[in-house]
N, C-alpha and C positions, 0 to 999 in steps of 0.2 A: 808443664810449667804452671804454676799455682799463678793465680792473679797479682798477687804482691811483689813476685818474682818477674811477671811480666812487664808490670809497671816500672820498677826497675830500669829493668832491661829497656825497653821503647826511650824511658826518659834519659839512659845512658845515649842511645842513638840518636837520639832530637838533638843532643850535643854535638856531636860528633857530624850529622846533617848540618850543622848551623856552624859549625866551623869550618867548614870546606871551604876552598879557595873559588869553586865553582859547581853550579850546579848543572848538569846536561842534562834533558827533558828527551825520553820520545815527543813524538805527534797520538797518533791514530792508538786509541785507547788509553793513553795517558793523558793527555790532556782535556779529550772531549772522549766521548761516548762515540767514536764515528763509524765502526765497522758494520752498523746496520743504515746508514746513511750508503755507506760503500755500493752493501747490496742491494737496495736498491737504484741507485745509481747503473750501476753494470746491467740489473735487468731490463731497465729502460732500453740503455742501448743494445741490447741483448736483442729485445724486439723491436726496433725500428730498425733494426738489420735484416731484422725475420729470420734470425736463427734458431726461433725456435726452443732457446734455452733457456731455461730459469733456474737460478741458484736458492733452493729453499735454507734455511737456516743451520740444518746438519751439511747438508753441500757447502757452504760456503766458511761453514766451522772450519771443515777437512782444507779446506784450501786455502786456509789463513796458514798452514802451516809450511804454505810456499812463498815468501818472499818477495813480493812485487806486485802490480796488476797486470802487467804485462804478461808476464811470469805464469801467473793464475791462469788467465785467459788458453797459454800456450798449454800446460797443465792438463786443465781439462777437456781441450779439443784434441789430448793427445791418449788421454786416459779412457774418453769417451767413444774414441775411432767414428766421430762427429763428421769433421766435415776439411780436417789438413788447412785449418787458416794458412795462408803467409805471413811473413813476419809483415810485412805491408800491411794486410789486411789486418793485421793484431793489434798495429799501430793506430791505424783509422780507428777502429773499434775501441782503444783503450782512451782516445782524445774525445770521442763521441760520450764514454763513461765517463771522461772527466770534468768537463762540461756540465753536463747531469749532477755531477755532484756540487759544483759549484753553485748551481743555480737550486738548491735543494738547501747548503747550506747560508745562502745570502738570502734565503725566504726563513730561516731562522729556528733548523729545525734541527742545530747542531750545538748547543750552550755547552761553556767546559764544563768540567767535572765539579764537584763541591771541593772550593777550597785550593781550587789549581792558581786563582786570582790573587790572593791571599799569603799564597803559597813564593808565587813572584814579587811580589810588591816586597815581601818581608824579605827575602833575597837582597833583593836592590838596599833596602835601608843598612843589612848589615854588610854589605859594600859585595856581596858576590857575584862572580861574574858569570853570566847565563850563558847557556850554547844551545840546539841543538843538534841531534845526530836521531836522525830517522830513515826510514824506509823509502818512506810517500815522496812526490813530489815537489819542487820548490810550489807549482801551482795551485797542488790541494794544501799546503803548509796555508799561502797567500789567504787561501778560500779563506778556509776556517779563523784562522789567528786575526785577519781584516773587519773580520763581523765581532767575532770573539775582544778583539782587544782593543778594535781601534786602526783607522788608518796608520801610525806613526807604532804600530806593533813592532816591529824589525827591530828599533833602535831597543829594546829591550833587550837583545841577543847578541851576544858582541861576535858569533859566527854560528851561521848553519849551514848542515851538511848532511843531502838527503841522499836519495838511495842512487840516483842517475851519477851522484859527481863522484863517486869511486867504483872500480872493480866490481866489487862483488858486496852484493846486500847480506844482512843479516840472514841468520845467524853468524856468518864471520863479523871480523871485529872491526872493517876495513873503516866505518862511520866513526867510531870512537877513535878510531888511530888517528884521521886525519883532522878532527876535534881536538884531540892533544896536541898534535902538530902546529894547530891553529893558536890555539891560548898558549904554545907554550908552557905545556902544562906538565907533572910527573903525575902519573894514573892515582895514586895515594892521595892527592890534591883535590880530586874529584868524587862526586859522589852521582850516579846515573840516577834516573827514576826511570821506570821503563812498567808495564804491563802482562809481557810475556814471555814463557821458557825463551824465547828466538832473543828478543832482547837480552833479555838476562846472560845467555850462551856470548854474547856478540861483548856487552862490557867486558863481562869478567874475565873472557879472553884478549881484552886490551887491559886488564890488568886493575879495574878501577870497581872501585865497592859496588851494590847493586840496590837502590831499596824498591822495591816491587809494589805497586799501587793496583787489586787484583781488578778486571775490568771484565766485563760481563761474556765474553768471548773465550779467554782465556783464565777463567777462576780456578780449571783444576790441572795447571800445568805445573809442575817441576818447580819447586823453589829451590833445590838444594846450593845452598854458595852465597844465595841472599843476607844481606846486609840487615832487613828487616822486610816484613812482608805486612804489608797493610790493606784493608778495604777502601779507602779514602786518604787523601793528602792533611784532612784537618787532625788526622790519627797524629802527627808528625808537627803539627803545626808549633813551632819554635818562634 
């Protein structure tokens, strides 16, 4: 596609973002940069367990393509024939990483993305209504979005709905269903931003457009279904 033609096209889609009844945001790469916050996080508590284990950056690439921390953790102590955690002990371990990440991101070492700020505010004026549907935790949503936006963050979001309060995390579509359920919404009303082939799998299997914001973890996964695929949120900005 020729430059004039893409131009086009992006400013066809800036419309069509801007007229949406609602917008639904992941968290962890769409909004902030946080998946190498993650990993360090988990190695911390990784060693103050003394397990021993460290997630270098291709390890922990492969295991973004598991769903969860909990998930992750179960993953590779099963992959690696390590050491048979408990789901108890996965648990301790994953609260022990969560922690860590908390305390990593209120030292201020997790700022959103360019234009994620900018991105919501101009939402709000044209009267859309926000949600999220992620993965993460309501407690790393709190971490991040509390330093990021502000105590009184929440009221921004008229519902969210992370990986623990349905069935089954992404890739299914179980976070957008209950999003839709939530606002009241028909999937065509909506418009997702998300980060990665797993998000993307997880929308468009609820039925609702997809625009992909590439984040540094996941740059060369799968767009095929995408609504538009961009480097940054100010690519969009309406």
């Amino acid at each position: 596609m020729n430059q004039a033609l893409a131009a086009i096209r992006t400013g066809g889609m800036r419309h069509i973002i801007a007229n949406a009844r609602a917008l639904i945001f992941d968290v962890d790469g769409t909004l902030a940069e946080t998946e190498e916050v993650h990993r360090r996080a988990f190695n911390g508590a990784f060693a103050e367990a003394g397990l021993g284990w460290h997630w270098d950056r291709p390890t922990y690439a492969r295991l973004l393509r598991v769903a969860g921390g909990k998930e992750r953790i179960r993953a590779y102590d099963q992959r690696n024939a390590v050491s048979r955690l408990s789901f108890a002990e996965i648990a301790d371990l994953h609260r022990a990483k969560t922690a860590r990440y908390a305390a990593l991101i209120a030292a201020g070492d997790c700022p959103l993305r360019p234009g994620v700020a900018a991105c919501l505010a101009g939402a709000r004026e044209r009267g859309q209504r926000l949600a999220i549907a992620t993965t993460t935790s309501h407690g790393n949503i709190d971490a991040l979005l509390s330093v990021a936006l502000g105590g009184g963050w929440a009221d921004l979001f008229e519902t969210i709905v992370a990986g623990d309060d349905v069935p089954r995390k992404k890739p299914a579509p179980d976070v957008y269903v209950e999003v839709l359920a939530r606002l009241q919404l028909a999937p065509a009303d909506c418009i997702a931003i998300e980060d990665s082939g797993n998000g993307l799998v997880a929308a468009s299997s609820a039925g609702i457009p997809v625009v992909i914001t590439r984040s540094a973890y996941f740059s060369d996964d799968d767009w095929t279904g995408a609504l538009l695929v961009v480097d940054e949120l100010p690519e969009i900005d309406t």
